[in-house]
C-alpha positions in Angstrom: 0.0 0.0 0.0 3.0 2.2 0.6 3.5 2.3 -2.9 0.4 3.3 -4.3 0.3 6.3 -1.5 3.2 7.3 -2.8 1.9 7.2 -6.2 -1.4 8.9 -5.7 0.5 11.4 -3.7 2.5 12.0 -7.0 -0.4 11.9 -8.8 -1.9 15.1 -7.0 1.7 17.0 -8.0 0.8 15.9 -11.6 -2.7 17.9 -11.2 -1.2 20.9 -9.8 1.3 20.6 -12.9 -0.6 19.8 -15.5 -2.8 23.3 -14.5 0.3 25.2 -14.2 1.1 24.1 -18.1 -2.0 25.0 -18.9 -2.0 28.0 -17.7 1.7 29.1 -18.9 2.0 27.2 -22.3 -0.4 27.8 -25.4 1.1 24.2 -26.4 -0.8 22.3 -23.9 -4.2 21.1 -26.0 -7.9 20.9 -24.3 -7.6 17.2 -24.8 -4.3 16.8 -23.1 -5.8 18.4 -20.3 -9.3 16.7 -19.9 -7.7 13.0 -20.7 -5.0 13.7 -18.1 -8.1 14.8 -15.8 -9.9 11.7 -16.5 -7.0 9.5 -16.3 -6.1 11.1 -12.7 -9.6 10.1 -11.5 -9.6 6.8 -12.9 -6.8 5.9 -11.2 -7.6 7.6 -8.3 -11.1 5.2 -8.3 -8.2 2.0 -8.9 -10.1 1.9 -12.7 -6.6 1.3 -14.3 -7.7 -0.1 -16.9 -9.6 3.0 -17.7 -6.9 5.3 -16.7 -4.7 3.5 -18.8 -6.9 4.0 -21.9 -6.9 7.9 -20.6 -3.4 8.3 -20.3 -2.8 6.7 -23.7 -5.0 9.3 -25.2 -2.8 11.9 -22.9 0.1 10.5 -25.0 -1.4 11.0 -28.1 -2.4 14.5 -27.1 0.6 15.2 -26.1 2.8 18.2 -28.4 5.8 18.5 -27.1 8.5 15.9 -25.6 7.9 16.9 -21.9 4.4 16.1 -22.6 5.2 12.7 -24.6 7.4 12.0 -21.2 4.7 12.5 -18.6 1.8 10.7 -20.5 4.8 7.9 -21.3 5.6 7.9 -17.0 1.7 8.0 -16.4 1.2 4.9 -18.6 4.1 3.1 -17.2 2.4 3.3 -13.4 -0.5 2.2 -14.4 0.7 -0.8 -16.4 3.1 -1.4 -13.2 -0.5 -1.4 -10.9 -1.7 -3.6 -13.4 1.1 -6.3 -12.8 2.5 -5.9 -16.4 6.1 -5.4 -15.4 7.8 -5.4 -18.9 4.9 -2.9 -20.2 5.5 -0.8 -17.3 9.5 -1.0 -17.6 9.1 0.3 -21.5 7.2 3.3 -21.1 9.3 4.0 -18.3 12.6 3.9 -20.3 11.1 5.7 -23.4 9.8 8.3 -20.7 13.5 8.7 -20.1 14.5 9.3 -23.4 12.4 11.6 -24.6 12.6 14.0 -20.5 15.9 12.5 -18.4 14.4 14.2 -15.3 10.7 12.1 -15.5 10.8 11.1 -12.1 7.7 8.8 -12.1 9.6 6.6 -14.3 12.2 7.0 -12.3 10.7 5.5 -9.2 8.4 3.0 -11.4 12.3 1.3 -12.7 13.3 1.4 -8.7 10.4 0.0 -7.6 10.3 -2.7 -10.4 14.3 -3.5 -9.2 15.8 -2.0 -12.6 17.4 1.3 -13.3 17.6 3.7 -15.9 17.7 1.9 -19.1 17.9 -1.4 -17.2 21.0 -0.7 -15.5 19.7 -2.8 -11.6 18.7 -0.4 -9.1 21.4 0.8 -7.3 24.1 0.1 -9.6 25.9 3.2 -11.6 25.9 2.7 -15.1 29.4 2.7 -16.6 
């Protein structure tokens, strides 16, 4: 349970992000913004496979690679809720190639025992 606190927890910074985007980019679409809504409150309601299908359509939304980054990180904690590790693990890593900083994909490697580009957790890659 630790672990999905900590995710909703993250997923209440994505809200207050997502607005802030809104509000200071002309970039960010309407759609981006009411699938990411939806998405947030499907996952929030532990409908992943619904927030799933929302946060794919965030992706396809998305305009820019930041955007492409967080939808990518979205989908990747929703496929690791899911139990579809591998899934999970690839929109994680393309998360961090398109925004190195994406730190929901980040945690989602960690937590699934991998690193960046799956260098194992806790190992520096050389």
């Amino acid at each position: 349970m630790a672990v999905r606190g900590t995710i909703i927890f993250g997923l209440a910074g994505i809200a207050a992000g997502v607005m802030w985007i809104a509000a200071a980019s002309a970039q960010v679409s309407p759609e981006y913004t009411d699938w990411m809504r939806t998405g947030r409150e499907a996952y929030k309601a532990d409908d992943f496979a619904a927030a799933e299908a929302a946060f794919k359509a965030v992706l396809a939304a998305a305009q820019s690679p930041r955007q492409r980054a967080t939808a990518n990180g979205l989908v990747a904690m929703t496929a690791e809720q899911m139990k579809r590790a591998a899934e999970a693990q690839a929109y994680a890593e393309e998360a961090l190639r398109q925004f190195p900083d994406e730190a929901r994909s980040k945690d989602v490697l960690a937590r699934l025992g991998r690193g960046v580009s799956g260098v194992p957790a806790g190992r520096a890659a050389r």
